[in-house]
N, CA, C and O atoms as a GROMACS GRO file, in nm:
protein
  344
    1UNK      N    1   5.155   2.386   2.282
    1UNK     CA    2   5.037   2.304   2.263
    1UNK      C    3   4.929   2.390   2.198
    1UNK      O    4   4.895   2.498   2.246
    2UNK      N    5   4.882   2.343   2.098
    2UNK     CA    6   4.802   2.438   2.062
    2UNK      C    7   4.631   2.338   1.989
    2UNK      O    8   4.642   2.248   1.906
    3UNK      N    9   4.544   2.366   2.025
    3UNK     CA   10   4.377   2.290   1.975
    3UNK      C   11   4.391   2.222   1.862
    3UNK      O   12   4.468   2.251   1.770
    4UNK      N   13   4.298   2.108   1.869
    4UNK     CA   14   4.373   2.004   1.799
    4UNK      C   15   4.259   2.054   1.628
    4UNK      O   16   4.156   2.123   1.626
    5UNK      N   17   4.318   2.000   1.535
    5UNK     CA   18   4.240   2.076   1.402
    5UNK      C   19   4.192   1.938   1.374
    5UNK      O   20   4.199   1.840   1.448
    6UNK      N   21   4.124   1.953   1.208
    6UNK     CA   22   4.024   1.849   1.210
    6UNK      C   23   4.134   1.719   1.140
    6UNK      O   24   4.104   1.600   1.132
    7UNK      N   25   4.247   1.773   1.100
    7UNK     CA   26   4.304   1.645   1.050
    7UNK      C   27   4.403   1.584   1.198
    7UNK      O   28   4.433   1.465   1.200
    8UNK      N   29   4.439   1.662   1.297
    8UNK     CA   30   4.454   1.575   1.441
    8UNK      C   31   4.358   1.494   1.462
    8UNK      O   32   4.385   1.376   1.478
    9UNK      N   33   4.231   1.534   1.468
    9UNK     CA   34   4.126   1.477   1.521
    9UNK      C   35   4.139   1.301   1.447
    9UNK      O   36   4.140   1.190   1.499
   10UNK      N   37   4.147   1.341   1.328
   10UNK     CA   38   4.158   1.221   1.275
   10UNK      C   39   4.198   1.097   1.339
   10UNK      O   40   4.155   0.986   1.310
   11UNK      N   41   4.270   1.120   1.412
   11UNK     CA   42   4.382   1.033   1.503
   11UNK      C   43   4.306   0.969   1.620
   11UNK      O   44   4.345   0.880   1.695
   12UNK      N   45   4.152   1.054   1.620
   12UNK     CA   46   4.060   0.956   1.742
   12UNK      C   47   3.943   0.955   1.679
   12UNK      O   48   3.851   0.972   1.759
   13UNK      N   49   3.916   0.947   1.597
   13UNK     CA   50   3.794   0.876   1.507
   13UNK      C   51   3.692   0.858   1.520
   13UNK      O   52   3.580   0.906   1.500
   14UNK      N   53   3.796   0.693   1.598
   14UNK     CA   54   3.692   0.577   1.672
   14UNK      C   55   3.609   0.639   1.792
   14UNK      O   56   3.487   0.642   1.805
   15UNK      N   57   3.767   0.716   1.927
   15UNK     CA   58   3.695   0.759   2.034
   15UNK      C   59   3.629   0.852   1.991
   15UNK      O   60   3.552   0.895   2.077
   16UNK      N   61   3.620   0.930   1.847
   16UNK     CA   62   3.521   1.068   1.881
   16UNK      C   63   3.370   0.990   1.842
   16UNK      O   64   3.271   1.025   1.906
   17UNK      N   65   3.362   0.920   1.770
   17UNK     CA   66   3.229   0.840   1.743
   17UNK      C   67   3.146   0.755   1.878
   17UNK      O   68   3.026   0.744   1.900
   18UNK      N   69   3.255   0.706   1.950
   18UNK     CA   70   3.155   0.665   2.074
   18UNK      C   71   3.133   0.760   2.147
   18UNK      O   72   3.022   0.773   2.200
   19UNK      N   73   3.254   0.864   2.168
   19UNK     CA   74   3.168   0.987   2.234
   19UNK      C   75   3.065   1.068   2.204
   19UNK      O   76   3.017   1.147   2.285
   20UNK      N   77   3.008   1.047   2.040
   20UNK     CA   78   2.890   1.133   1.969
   20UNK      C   79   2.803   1.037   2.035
   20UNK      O   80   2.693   1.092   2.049
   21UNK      N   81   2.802   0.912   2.084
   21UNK     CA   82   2.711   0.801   2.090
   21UNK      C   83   2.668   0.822   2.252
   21UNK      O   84   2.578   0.747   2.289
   22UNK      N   85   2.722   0.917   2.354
   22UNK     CA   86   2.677   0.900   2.474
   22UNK      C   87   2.607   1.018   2.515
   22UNK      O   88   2.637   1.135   2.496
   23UNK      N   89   2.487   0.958   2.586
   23UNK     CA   90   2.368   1.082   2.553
   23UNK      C   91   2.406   1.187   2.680
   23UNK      O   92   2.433   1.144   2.792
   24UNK      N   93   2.404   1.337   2.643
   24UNK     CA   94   2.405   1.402   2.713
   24UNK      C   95   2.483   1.499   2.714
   24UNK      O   96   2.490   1.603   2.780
   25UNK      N   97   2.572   1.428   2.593
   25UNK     CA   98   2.672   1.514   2.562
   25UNK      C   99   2.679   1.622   2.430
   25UNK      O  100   2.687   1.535   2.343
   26UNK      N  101   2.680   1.720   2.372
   26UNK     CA  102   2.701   1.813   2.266
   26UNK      C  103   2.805   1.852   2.187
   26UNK      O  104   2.847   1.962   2.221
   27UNK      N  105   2.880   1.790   2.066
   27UNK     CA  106   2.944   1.851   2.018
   27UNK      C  107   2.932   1.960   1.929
   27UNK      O  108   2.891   1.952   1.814
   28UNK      N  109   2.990   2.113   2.016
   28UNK     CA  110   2.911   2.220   1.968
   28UNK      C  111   3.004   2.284   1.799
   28UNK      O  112   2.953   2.352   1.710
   29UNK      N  113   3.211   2.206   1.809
   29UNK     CA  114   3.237   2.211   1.706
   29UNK      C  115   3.340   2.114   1.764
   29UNK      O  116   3.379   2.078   1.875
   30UNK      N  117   3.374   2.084   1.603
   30UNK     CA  118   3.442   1.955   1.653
   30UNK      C  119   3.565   1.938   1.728
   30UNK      O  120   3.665   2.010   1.738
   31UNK      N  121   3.526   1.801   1.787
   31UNK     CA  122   3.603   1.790   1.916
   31UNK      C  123   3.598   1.863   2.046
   31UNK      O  124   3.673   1.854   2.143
   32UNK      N  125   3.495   1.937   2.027
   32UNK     CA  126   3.448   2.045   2.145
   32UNK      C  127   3.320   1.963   2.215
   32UNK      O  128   3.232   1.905   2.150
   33UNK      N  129   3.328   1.971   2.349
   33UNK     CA  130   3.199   1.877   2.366
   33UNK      C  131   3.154   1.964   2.484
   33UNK      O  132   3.232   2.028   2.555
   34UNK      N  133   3.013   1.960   2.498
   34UNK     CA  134   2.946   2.069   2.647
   34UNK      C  135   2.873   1.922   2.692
   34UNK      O  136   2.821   1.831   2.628
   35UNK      N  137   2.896   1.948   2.846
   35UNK     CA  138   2.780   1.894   2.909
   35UNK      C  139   2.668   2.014   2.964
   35UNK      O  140   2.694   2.126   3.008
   36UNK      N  141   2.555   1.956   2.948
   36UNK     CA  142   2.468   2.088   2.968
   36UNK      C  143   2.538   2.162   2.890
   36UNK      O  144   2.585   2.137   2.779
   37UNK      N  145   2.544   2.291   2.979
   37UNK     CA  146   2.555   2.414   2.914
   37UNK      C  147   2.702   2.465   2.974
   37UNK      O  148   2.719   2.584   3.004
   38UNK      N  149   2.796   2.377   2.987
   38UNK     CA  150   2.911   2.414   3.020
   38UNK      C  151   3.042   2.336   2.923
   38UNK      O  152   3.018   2.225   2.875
   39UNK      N  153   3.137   2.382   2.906
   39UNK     CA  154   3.252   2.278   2.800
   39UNK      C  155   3.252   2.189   2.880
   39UNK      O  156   3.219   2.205   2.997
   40UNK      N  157   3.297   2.056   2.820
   40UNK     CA  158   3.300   1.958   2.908
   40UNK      C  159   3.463   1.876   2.879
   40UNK      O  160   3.535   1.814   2.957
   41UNK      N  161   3.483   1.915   2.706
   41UNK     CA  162   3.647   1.851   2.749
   41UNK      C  163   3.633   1.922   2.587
   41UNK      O  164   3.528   1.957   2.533
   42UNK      N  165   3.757   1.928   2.537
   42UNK     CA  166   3.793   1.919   2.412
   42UNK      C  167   4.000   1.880   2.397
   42UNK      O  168   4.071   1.826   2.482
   43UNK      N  169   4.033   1.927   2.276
   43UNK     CA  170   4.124   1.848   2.242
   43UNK      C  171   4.242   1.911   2.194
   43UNK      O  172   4.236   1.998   2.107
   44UNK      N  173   4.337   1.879   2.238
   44UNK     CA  174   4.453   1.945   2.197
   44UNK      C  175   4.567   1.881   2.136
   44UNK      O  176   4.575   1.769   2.186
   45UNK      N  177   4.686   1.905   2.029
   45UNK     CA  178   4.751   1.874   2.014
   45UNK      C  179   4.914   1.916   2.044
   45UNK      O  180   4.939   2.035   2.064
   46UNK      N  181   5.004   1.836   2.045
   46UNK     CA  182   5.118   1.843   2.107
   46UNK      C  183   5.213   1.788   2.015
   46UNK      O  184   5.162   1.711   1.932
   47UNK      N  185   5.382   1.813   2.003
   47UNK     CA  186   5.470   1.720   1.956
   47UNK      C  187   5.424   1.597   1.992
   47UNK      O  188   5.358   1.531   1.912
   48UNK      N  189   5.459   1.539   2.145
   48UNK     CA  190   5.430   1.456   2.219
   48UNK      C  191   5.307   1.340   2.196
   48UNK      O  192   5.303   1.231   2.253
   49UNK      N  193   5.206   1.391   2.095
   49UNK     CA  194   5.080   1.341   2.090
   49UNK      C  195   4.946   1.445   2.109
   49UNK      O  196   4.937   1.565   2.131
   50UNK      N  197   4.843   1.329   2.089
   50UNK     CA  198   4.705   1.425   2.141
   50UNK      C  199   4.673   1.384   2.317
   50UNK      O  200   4.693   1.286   2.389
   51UNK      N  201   4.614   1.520   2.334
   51UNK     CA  202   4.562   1.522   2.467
   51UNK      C  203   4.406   1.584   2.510
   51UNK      O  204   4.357   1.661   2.428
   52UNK      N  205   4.332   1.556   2.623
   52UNK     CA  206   4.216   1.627   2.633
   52UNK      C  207   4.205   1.700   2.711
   52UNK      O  208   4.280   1.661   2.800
   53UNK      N  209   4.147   1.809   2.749
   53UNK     CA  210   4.121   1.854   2.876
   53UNK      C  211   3.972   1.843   2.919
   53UNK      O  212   3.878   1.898   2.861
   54UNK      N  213   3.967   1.789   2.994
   54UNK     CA  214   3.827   1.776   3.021
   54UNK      C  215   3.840   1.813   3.235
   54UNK      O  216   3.924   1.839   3.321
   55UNK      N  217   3.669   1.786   3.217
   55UNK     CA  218   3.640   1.859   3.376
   55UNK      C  219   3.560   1.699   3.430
   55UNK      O  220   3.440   1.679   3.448
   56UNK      N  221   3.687   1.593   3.448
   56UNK     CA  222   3.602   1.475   3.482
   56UNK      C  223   3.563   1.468   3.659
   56UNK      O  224   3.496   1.392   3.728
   57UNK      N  225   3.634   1.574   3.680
   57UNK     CA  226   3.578   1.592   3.867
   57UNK      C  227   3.630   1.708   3.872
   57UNK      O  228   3.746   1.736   3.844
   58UNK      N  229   3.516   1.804   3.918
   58UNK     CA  230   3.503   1.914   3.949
   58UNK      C  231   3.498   1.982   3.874
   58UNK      O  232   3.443   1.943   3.771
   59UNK      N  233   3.554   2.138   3.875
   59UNK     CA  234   3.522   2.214   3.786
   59UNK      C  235   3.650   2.283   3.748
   59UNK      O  236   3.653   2.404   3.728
   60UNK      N  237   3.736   2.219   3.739
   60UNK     CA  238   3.865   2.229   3.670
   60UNK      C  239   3.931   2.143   3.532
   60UNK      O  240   3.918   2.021   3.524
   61UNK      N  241   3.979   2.199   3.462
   61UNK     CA  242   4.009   2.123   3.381
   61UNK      C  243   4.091   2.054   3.400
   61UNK      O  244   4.143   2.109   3.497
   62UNK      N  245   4.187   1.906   3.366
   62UNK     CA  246   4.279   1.866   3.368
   62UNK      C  247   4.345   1.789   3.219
   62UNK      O  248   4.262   1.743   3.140
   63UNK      N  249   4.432   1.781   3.199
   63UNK     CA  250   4.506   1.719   3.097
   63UNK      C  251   4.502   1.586   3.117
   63UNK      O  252   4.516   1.524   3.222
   64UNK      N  253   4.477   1.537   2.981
   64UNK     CA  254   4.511   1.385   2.955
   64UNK      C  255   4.570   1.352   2.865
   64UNK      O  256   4.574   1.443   2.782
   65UNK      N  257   4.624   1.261   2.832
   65UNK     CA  258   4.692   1.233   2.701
   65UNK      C  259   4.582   1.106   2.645
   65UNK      O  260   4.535   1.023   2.723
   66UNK      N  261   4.557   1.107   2.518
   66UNK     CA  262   4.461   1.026   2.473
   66UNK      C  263   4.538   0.973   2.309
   66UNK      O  264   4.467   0.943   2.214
   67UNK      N  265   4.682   0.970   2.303
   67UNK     CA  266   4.766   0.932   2.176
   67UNK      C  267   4.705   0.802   2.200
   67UNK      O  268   4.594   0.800   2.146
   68UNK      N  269   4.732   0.692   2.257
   68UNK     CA  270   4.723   0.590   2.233
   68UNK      C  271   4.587   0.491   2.268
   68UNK      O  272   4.499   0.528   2.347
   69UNK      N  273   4.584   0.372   2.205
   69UNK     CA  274   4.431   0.308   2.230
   69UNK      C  275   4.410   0.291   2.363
   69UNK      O  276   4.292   0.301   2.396
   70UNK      N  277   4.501   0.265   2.464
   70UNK     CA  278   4.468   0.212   2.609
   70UNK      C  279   4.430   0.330   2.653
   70UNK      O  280   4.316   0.339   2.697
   71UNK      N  281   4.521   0.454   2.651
   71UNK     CA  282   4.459   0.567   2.700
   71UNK      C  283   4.325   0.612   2.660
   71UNK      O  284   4.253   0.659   2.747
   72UNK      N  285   4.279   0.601   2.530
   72UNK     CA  286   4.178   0.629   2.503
   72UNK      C  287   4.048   0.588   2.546
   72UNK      O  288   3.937   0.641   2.545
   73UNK      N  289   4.116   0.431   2.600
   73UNK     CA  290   3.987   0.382   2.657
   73UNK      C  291   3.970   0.406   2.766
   73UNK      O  292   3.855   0.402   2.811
   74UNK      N  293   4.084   0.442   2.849
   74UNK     CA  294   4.071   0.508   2.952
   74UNK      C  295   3.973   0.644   3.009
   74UNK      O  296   3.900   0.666   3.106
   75UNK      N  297   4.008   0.699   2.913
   75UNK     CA  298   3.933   0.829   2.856
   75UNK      C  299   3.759   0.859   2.843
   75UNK      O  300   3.678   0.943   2.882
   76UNK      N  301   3.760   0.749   2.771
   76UNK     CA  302   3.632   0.663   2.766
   76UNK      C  303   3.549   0.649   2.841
   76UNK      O  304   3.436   0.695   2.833
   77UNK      N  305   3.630   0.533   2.992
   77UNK     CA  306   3.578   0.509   3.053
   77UNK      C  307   3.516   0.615   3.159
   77UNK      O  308   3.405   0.621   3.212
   78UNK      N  309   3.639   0.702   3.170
   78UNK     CA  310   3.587   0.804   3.249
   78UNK      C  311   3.510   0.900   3.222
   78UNK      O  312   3.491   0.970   3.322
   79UNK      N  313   3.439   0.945   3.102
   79UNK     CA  314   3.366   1.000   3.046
   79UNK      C  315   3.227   0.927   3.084
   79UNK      O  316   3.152   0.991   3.158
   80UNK      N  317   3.192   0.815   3.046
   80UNK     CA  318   3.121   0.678   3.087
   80UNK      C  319   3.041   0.753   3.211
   80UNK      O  320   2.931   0.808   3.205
   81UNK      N  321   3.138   0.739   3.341
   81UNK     CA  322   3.155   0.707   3.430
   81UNK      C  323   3.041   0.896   3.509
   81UNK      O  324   2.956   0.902   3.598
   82UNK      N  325   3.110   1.022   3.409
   82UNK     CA  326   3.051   1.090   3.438
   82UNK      C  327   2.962   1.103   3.435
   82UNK      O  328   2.901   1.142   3.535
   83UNK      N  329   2.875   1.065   3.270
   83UNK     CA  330   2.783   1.075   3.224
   83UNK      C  331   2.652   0.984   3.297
   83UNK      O  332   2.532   1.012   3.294
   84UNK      N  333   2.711   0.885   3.354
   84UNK     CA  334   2.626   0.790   3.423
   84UNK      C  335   2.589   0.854   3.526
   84UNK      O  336   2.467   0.849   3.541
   85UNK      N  337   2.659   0.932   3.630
   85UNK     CA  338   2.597   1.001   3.748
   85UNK      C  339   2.486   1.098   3.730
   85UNK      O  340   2.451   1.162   3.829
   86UNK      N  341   2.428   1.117   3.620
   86UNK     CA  342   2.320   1.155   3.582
   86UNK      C  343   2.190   1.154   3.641
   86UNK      O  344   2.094   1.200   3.579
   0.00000   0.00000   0.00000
């Protein structure tokens, strides 16, 4: 598995545009995102598809897979979901 480059990225577009759209968040390079002053998820690619790692509870990272639209919105939502506990 190795970080996803800018023509992977391609492959979430849509989700990287609503994620530029939710306040609080920083993309410091692309597909790299900080909350505050800590990483908050970025992106990797795989045979298998794309995936994220992000820190949606606690302070560990975990894997997601974000290949497809349902997952993505999934993804989404839980991002949403952090950002709202604000």
């Amino acid at each position: 598995m190795r970080h996803a480059t800018p023509d992977d990225l391609e492959q979430v577009e849509v989700l990287l545009q609503q994620l530029r759209a939710l306040p609080g968040l920083v993309e410091r390079t692309p597909g790299t995102f900080y909350r505050r002053s800590r990483a908050f998820f970025h992106f990797h690619h795989d045979p298998s598809g794309l995936y994220v790692d992000a820190r949606i509870s606690g302070d560990d990272f975990a894997r997601l897979r974000v290949t497809t639209a349902k997952e993505q919105a999934r993804f989404l939502a839980q991002v949403r979901q952090v950002v709202a506990r604000e």
